[in-house]
C-alpha positions as CSV (number, residue, x, y, z in Angstrom):
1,X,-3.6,-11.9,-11.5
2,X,-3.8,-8.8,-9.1
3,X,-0.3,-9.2,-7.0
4,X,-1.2,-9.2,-2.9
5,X,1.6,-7.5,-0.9
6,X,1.0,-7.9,3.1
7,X,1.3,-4.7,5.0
8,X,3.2,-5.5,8.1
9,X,2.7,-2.7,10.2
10,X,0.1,-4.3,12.8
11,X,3.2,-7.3,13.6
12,X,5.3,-4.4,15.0
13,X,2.6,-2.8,16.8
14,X,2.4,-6.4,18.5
15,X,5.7,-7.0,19.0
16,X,6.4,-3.0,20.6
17,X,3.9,-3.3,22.7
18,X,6.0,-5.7,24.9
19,X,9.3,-3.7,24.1
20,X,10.7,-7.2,22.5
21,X,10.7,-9.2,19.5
22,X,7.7,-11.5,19.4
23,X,6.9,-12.1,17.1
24,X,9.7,-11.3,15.2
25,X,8.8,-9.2,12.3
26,X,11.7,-10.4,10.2
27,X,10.2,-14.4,10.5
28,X,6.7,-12.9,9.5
29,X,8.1,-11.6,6.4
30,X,9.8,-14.9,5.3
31,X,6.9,-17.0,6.4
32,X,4.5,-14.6,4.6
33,X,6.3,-14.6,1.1
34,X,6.9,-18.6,1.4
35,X,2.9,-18.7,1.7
36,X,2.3,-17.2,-2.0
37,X,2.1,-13.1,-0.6
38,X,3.5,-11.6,-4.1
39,X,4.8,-8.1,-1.5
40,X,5.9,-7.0,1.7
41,X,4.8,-3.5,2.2
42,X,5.6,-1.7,5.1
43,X,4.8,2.6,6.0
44,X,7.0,4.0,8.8
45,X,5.9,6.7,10.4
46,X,8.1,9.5,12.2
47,X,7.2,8.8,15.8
48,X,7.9,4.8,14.8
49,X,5.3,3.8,16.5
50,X,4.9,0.5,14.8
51,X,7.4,-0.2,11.9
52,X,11.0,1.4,12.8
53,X,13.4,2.9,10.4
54,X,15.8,0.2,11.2
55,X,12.3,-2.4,10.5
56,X,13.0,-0.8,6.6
57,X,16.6,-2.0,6.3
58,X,16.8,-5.3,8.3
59,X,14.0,-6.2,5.8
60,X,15.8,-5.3,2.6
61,X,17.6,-8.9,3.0
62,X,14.8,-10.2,3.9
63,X,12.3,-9.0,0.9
64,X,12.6,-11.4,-2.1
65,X,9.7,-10.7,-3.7
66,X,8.4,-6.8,-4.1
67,X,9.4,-4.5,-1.1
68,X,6.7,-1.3,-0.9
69,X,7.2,1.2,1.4
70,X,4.9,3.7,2.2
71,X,4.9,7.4,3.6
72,X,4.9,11.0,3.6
73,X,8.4,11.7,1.6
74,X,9.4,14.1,4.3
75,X,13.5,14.2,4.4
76,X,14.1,11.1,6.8
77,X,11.8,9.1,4.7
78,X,13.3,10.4,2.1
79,X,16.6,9.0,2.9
80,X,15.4,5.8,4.4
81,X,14.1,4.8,0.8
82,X,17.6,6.1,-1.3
83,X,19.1,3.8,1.6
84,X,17.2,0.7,1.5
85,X,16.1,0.6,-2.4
86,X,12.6,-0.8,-2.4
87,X,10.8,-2.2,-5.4
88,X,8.2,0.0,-5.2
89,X,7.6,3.7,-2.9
90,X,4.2,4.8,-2.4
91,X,4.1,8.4,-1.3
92,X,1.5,9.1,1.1
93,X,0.6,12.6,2.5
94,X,0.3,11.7,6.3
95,X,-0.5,14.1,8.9
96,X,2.4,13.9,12.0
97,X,0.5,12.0,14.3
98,X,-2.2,10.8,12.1
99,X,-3.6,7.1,13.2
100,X,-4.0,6.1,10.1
101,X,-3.9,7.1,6.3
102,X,-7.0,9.5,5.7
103,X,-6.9,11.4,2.1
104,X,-5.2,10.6,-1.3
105,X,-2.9,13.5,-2.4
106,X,-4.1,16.4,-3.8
107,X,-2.5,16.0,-7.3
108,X,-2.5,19.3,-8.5
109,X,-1.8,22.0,-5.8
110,X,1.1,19.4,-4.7
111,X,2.4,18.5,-8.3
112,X,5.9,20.5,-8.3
113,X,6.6,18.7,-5.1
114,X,5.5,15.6,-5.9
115,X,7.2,16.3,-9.5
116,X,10.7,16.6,-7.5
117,X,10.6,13.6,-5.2
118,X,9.2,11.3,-8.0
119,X,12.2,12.1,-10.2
120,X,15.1,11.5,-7.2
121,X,13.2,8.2,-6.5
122,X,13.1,7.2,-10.1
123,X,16.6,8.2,-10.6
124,X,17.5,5.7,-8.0
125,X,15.3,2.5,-9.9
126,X,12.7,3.0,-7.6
127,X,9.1,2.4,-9.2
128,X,6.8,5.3,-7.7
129,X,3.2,4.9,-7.0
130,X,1.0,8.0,-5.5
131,X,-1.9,7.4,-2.9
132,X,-5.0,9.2,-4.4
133,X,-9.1,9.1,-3.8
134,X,-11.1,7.7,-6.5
135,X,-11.0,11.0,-8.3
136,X,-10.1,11.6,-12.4
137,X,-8.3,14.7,-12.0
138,X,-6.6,13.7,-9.0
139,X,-5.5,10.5,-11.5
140,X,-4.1,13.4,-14.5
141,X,-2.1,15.2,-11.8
142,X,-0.3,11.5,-10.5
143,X,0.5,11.2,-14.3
144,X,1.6,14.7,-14.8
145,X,4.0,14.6,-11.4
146,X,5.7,11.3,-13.2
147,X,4.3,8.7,-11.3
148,X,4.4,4.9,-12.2
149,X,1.4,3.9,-10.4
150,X,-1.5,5.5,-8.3
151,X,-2.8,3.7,-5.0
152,X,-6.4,4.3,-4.8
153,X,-7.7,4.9,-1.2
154,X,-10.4,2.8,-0.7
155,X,-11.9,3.7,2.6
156,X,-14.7,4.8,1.0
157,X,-15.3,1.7,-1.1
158,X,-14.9,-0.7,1.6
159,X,-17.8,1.7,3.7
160,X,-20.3,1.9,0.8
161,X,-19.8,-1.7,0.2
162,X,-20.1,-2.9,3.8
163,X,-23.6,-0.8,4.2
164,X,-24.8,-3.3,1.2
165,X,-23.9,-0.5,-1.7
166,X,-22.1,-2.0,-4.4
167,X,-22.8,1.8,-6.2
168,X,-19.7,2.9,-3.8
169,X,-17.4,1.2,-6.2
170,X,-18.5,3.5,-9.3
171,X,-15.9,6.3,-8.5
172,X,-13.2,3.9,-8.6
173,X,-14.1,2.1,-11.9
174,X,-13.8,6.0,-13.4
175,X,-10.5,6.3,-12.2
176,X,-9.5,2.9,-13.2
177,X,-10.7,3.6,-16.5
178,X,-9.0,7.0,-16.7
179,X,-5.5,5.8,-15.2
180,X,-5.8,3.2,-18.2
181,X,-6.8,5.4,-20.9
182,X,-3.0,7.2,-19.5
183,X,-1.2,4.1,-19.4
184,X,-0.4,4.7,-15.1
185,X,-0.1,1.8,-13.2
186,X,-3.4,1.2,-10.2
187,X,-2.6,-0.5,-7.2
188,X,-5.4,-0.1,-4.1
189,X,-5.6,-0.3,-0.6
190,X,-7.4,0.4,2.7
191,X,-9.8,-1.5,4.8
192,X,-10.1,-4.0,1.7
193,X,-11.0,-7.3,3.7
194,X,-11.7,-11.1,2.6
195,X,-15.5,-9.6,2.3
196,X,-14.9,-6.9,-0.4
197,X,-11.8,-7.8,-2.3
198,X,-13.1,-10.1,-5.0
199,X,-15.5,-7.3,-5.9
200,X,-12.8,-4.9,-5.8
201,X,-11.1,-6.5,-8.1
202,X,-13.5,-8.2,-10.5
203,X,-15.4,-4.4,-11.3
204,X,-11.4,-2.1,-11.4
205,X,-9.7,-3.1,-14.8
206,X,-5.8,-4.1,-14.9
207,X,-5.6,-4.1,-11.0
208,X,-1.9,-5.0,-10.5
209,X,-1.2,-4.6,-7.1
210,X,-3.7,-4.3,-3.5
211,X,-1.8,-3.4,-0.2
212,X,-3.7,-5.1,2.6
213,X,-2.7,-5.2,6.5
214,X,-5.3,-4.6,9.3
215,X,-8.0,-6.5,7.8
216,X,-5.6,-9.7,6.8
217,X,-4.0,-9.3,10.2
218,X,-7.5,-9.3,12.0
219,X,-9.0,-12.2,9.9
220,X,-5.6,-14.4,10.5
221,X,-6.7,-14.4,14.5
222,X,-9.1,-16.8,13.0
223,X,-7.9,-18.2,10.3
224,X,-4.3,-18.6,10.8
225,X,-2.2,-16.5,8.6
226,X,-0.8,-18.9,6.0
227,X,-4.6,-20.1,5.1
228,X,-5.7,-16.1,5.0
229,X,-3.0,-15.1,2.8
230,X,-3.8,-18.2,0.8
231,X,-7.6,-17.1,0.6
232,X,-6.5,-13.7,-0.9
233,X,-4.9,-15.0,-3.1
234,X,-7.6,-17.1,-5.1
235,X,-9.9,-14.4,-4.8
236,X,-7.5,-12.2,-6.5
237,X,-7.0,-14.4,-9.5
């Protein structure tokens, strides 16, 4: 079965935009691992504007099950993930003041880079996963840098798919099939949702792992969170 791990990011946007602590982030995490979430994944960004660098390591004790952070390994982030010693980290190449993640890495130009961040991580135990689009040769660079795993961005998909074009998924499935053929991990996420993710995953082979936060957030409004997460979950199998 494809593992879920529950981005948290949109609980701390709630809970900043009062200045306190409802809801408490920390109680989300338990309650969200006790209701079958296989991950916790959370992607600070620099200004902190939802998770917080101290977010990262209240929730190492907290993690039980797979801990994914994301970012741009810039040198705070960097540091943050030597410090708190996640499962998994999923380097993401961020703008400063992006809203949200908008391009996979470009495999190639970056791969001497990428090359020297993945080795520190992996010295440390730390399983590394790189965020890519649904390209082959952006897949060979990820396994020439020494990557674990890729993340594929799936913005796209999730468009193509919600315009009534299953075709949008085609890209991905030639990735998939190429990050098999050179035995690297594929995990997936962005904008995957209740309505697209048992497609996803039925048409990418040996999907271990999607990341999913605003969409499982959003739908939980409704739904309640513990009967979302649940839903995920047996479409994933």
């Amino acid at each position: 079965m494809t593992k879920l791990s529950v981005n948290i990011n949109k609980i701390a946007t709630l809970r900043n935009s009062r200045g306190g602590d409802v809801p408490n982030l920390l109680k989300v995490a338990k309650d969200i691992q006790a209701f079958g979430a296989e991950g916790i994944t959370i992607h600070p960004r620099p200004d902190e504007r939802h998770i917080r660098y101290q977010d990262a390591r209240d929730l190492k004790s907290i993690v039980y099950t797979e801990y994914n952070i994301e970012g741009n390994p810039q040198h705070n982030f960097i540091d943050l993930v030597l410090e708190c010693k996640p499962t998994q980290v999923t380097l993401v190449p961020d703008a400063i003041g992006a809203l949200t993640s908008n391009a996979g890495w470009d495999t190639i130009k970056h791969q001497a880079y990428l090359k020297e961040v993945i080795q520190e991580f992996q010295r440390n135990g730390i399983r590394t996963s790189v965020f890519v689009d649904a390209n082959e040769k952006m897949v060979e660079g990820a396994k020439e840098s020494g990557a674990d795993r890729i993340e594929l961005y799936t913005e796209s998909f999730a468009h193509e798919f919600g315009l009534g074009n299953k075709a949008g998924i085609d890209p991905f499935v030639k990735a998939a099939l190429r990050a098999n053929d050179l035995n690297i991990g594929i995990n997936a996420g962005h904008d995957l949702s209740l309505d697209n993710i048992k497609f996803f995953k039925d048409n990418i082979p040996n999907l271990l792992e999607v990341s999913i936060g605003h969409a499982l957030i959003s739908e939980s409004l409704y739904l309640g969170l513990e009967n979302v997460v649940n839903m995920y979950l047996q479409k994933l199998k």
